[in-house]
C-alpha positions as a printed Julia matrix, in Angstrom:
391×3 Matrix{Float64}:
  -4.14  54.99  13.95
  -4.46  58.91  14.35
  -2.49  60.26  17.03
  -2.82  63.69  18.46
  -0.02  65.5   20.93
  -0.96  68.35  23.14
   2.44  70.12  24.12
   2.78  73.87  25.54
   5.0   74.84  21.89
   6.25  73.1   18.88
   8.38  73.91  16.07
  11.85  73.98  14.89
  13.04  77.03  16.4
  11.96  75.05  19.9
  15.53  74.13  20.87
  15.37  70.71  23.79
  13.16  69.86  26.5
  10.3   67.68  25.9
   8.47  69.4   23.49
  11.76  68.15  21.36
  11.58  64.62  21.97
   7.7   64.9   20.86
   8.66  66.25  17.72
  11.27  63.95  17.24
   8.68  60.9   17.85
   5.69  62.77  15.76
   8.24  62.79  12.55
   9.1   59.26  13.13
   5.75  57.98  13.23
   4.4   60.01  10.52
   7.43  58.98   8.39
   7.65  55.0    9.14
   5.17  54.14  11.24
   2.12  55.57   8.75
   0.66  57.51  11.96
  -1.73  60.21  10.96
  -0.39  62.56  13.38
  -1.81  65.97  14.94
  -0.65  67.93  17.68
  -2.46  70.95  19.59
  -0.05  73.87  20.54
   0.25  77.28  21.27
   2.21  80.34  19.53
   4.93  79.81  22.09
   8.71  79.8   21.11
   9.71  80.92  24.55
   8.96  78.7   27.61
  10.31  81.76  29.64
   7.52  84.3   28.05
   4.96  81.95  25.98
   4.89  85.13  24.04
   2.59  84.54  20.56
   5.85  84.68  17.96
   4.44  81.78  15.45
   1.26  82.48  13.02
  -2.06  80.81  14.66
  -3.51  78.66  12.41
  -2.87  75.4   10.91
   0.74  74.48   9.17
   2.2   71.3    8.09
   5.52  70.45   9.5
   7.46  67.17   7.68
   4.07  65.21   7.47
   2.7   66.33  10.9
  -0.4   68.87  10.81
   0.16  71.51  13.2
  -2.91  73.66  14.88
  -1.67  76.53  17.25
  -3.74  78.46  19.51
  -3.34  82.56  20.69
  -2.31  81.5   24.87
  -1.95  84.03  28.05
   2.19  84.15  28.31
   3.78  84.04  31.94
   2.31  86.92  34.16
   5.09  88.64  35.18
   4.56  88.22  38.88
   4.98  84.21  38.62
   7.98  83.73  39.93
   7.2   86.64  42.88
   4.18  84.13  43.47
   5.83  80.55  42.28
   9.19  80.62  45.15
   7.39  80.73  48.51
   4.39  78.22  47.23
   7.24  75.8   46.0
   8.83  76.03  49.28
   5.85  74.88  51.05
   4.39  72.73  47.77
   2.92  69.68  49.72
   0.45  72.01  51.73
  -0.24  74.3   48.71
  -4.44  74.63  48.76
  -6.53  74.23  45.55
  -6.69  77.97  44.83
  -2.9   78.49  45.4
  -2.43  75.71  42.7
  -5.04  77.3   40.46
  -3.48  80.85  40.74
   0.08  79.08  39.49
  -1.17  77.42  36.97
  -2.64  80.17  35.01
   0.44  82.58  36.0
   2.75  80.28  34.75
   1.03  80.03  31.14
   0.37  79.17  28.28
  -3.29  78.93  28.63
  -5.45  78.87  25.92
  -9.12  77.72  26.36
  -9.36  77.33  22.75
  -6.59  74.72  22.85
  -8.53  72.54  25.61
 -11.59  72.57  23.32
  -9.6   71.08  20.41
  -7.94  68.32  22.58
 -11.09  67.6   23.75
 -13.22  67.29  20.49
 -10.14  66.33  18.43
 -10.35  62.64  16.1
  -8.03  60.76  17.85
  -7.45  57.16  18.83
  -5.0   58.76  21.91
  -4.15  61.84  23.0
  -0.74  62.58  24.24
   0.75  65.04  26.57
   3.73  66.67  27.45
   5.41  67.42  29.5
   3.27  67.32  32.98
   3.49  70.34  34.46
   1.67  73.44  32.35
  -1.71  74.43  31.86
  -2.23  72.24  28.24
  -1.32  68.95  30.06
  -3.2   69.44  33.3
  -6.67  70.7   31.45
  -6.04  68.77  29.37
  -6.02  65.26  30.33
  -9.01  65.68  32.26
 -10.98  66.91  28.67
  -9.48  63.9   26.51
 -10.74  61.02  29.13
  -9.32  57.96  28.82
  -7.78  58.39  25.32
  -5.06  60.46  27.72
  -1.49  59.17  27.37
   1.46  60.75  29.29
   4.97  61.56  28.59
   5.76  63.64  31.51
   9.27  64.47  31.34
   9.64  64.64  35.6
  12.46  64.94  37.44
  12.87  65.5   41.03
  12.05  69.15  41.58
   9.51  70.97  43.94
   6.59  71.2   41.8
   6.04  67.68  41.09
   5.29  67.61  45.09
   2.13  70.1   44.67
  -1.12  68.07  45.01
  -2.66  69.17  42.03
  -0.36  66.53  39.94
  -1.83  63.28  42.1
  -4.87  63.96  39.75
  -2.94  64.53  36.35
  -0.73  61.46  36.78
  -3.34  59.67  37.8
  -6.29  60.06  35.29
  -3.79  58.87  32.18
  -4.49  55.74  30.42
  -1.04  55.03  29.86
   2.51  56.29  31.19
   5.71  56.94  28.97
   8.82  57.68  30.45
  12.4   58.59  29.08
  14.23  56.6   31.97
  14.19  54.02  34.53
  15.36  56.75  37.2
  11.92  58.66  35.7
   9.43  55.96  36.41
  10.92  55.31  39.54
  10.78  58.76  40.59
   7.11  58.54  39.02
   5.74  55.34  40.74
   7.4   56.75  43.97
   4.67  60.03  44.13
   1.47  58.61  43.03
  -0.5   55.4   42.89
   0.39  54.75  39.27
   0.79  50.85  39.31
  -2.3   50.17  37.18
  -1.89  51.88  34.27
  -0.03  50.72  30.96
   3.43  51.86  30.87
   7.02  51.95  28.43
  10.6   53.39  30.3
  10.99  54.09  25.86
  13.97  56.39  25.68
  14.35  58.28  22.77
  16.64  57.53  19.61
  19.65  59.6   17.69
  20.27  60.32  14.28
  23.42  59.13  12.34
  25.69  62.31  12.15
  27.05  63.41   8.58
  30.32  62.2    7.78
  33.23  64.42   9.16
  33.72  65.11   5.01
  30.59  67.36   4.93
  31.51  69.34   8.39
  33.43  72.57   8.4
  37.51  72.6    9.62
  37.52  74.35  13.03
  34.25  75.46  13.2
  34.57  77.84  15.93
  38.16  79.42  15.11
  39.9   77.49  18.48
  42.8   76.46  16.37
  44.79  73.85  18.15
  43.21  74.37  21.58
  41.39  71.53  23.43
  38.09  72.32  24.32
  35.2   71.47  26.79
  32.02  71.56  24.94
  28.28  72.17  26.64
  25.63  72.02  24.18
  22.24  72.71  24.89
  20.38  76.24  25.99
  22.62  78.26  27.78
  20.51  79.3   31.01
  21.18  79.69  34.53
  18.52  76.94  35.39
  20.24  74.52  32.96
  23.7   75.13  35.59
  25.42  77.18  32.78
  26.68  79.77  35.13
  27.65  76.92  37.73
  29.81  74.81  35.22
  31.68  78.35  33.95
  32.44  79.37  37.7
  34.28  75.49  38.54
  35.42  75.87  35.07
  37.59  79.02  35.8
  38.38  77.69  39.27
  39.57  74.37  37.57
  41.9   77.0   35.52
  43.09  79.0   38.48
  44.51  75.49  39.89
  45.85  73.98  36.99
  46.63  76.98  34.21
  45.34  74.43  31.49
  45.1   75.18  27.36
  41.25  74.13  27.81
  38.19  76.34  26.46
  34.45  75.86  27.47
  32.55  76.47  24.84
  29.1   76.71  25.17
  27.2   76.04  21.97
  23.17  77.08  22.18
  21.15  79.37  22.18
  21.85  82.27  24.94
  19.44  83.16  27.96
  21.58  83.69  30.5
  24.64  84.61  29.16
  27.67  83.23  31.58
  30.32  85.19  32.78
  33.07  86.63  30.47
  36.9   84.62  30.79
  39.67  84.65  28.77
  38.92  80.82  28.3
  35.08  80.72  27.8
  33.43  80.64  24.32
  29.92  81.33  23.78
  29.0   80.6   19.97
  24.89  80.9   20.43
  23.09  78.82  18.21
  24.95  76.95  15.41
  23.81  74.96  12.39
  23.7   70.89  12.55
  27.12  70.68  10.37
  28.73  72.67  13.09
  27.23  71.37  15.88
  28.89  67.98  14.93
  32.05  69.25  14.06
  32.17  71.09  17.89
  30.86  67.79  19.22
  33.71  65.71  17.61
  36.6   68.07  18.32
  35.66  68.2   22.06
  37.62  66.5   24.68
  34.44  66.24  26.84
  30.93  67.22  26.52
  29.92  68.43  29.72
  26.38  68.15  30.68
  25.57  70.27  34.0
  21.86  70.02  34.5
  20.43  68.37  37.55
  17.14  68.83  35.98
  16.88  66.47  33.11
  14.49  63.74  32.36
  16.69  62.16  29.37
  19.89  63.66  27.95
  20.07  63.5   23.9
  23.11  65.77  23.82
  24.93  62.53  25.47
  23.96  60.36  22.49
  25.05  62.99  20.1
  27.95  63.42  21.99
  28.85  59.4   21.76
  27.98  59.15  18.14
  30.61  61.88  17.53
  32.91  59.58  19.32
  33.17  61.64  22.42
  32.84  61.02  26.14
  30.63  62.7   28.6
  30.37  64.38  31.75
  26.84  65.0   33.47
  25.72  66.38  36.76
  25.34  63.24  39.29
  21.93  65.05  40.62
  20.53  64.53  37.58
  19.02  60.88  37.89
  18.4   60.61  34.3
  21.66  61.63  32.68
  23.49  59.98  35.47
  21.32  56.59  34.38
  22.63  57.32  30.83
  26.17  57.08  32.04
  25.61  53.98  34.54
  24.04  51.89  31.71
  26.19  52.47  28.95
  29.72  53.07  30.68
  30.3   56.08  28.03
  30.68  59.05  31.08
  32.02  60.37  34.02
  29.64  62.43  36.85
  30.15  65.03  39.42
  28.22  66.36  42.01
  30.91  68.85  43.43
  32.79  71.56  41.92
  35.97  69.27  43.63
  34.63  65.97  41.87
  33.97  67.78  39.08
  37.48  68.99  39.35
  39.04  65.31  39.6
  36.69  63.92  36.31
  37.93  66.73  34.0
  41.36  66.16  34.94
  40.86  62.36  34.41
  39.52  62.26  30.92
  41.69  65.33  29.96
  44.98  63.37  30.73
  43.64  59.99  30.0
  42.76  60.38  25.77
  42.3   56.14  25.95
  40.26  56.87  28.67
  38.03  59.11  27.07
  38.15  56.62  23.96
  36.8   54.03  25.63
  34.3   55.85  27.51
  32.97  57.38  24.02
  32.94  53.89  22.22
  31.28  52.03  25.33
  28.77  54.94  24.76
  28.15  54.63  21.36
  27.93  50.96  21.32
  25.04  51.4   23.95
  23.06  53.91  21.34
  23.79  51.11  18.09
  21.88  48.81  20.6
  19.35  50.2   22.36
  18.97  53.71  21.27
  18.39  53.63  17.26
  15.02  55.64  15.78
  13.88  51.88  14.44
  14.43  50.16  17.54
  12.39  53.13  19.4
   9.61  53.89  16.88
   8.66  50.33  17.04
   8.59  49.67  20.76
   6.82  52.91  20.89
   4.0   51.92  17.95
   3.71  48.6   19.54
   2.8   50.32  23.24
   0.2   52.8   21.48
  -1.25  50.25  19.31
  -2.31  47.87  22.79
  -3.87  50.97  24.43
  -5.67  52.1   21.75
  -6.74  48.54  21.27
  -7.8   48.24  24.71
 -10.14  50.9   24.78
């Protein structure tokens, strides 16, 4: 089978989202599956700027041959332009949509040409909502699969998506709470379709991570991992964070392990490492009390596997119907949707240690059952190999 994957950036230095989980399943299927396996990109790092940082041309990344494309970054107008249309998305007219789409980059003509002449069996995209997925699922035809990483937000209610959802062949989604959300917007019921999740790697042994990677000493510690951004509710979860110390004078830290866009406010009790190396990310993740997940804006959540294989319980944002699925179907977290809840589910795991135990080994045992690379890879191979089949 060749496989190609059209996704606004790709790369190691692209830290989460769903361009992540793409290049997690790309590896996989190059690696085990024997997938020849291409994907169609721009020079984006930055999802804020899609400013051209990587080399255009061709590169091969762990098996997986890499074409990017020069794009048009954000206009910086976009979000002048992208607030009030948002706030009125159901009534937005075809030119309104137009105009946001090519403000809100990447766009790259030359990138629509190659997914539409590309030598693929299927063409996948991700996630739905920029300029590469919507051009170009209409240019691949019915070779279009997509992954489209929704969650409930404003812009998956502007019309312009009724024909993008529509027009693929087949549907992946990272959660039940996805496809639901999904199958509730658009008249989707016909085509082919996998709730796959995604899997998580072994971590090393604790023998090959460093002692106190962070230089916390004996202090408990909160952990968020992830990019630290306002949108991501970094700046929410360090303001109930220093109210929850105002009430309750605890020896906690938040630490906030990723790479900084927003940088939070500054506290006596809040950490901010930036990005770390996988060694010390596992080390942070096992010496945590909590990892603390605030997004309400997440279509799957693999911190909270990391976090479980580390032996660690979780704590996610109950507006995020994806992580909050996570944490419903394993029994390995806690949610909040208030600063007051979130107040009471701290305080619970942090005085309840066989609490938090069994919260982190319900969690775990749900990822050595369900949520292994093997398991996934296959279910995933098996659902490509019927649509390309059926075409």
């Amino acid at each position: 089978m060749k496989l190609a994957y059209v996704v606004p950036r790709y790369g190691d230095e692209v830290v989460g989202g769903a361009e992540l989980a793409v290049r997690l399943l790309a590896e996989r299927l190059v690696a085990h599956e024997e997938v020849a396996v291409e994907v169609l990109t721009s020079r984006a790092v930055s999802a804020r700027t899609w400013a051209n940082e990587y080399p255009e041309g061709e590169v091969d990344l762990r098996g997986v041959r890499v074409r990017r494309f020069t794009a048009t970054g954000r206009s910086s107008n976009f979000d002048a332009v992208s607030g009030p249309l948002l706030a009125r998305a159901e009534r937005a007219t075809p030119s309104e949509e137009e105009r946001w789409l090519e403000l809100q980059g990447p766009v790259s003509a030359d990138l629509i040409d190659a997914a539409r002449e590309v030598d693929a069996d299927l063409v996948v995209l991700s996630p739905y909502l920029f300029h590469p997925t919507v051009r170009g699922i209409a240019a691949v035809g019915n070779r279009a699969v997509l992954h489209p990483a929704a969650h409930d937000e404003a812009t998956l209610r502007l019309p312009m998506f009724r024909e993008v959802f529509t027009a693929a062949r087949g549907l992946v989604f990272y959660t039940h709470a996805e496809q639901k959300l999904v199958e509730s917007r658009f008249p989707v019921a016909t085509a082919a379709q996998i709730v796959l999740g995604l899997g998580c790697d072994a971590p090393p042994t604790p023998a090959d991570a460093p002692n106190d990677p962070i230089g916390l000493g004996d202090r408990p510690y909160v952990v968020c991992l992830g990019r630290v951004e306002s949108s991501k509710g970094t700046d929410a979860l360090a303001r109930a964070f220093v109210r929850f110390q105002e009430r309750h004078a605890s020896p906690l830290q938040l630490v906030f392990v990723g790479p900084v866009l927003d940088r939070p406010l500054e506290h006596p009790d809040i950490v901010v490492t930036g990005a770390v190396d996988e060694a010390t990310k596992w080390a942070i993740l096992r010496g945590a009390v909590v990892l603390v997940s605030p997004s309400a804006y997440e279509s799957f959540g693999l911190v909270l596997l990391e976090a479980w294989q580390a032996g660690t319980p979780v704590l996610v944002n109950g507006a995020s119907d994806a992580t909050r699925e996570l944490c419903e179907r394993s029994g390995g977290g806690l949610w909040f949707r208030t600063d007051a809840e979130f107040e009471v589910a701290l305080r619970r795991i942090v005085d309840n240690a066989e609490l938090g135990a069994s919260l982190a080994e319900a969690g775990a045992g749900y990822v050595a059952t369900k949520l292994t690379w093997p398991v996934i890879v296959r279910r995933y191979r098996t659902f490509l190999d019927s649509l390309a089949s059926s075409r």
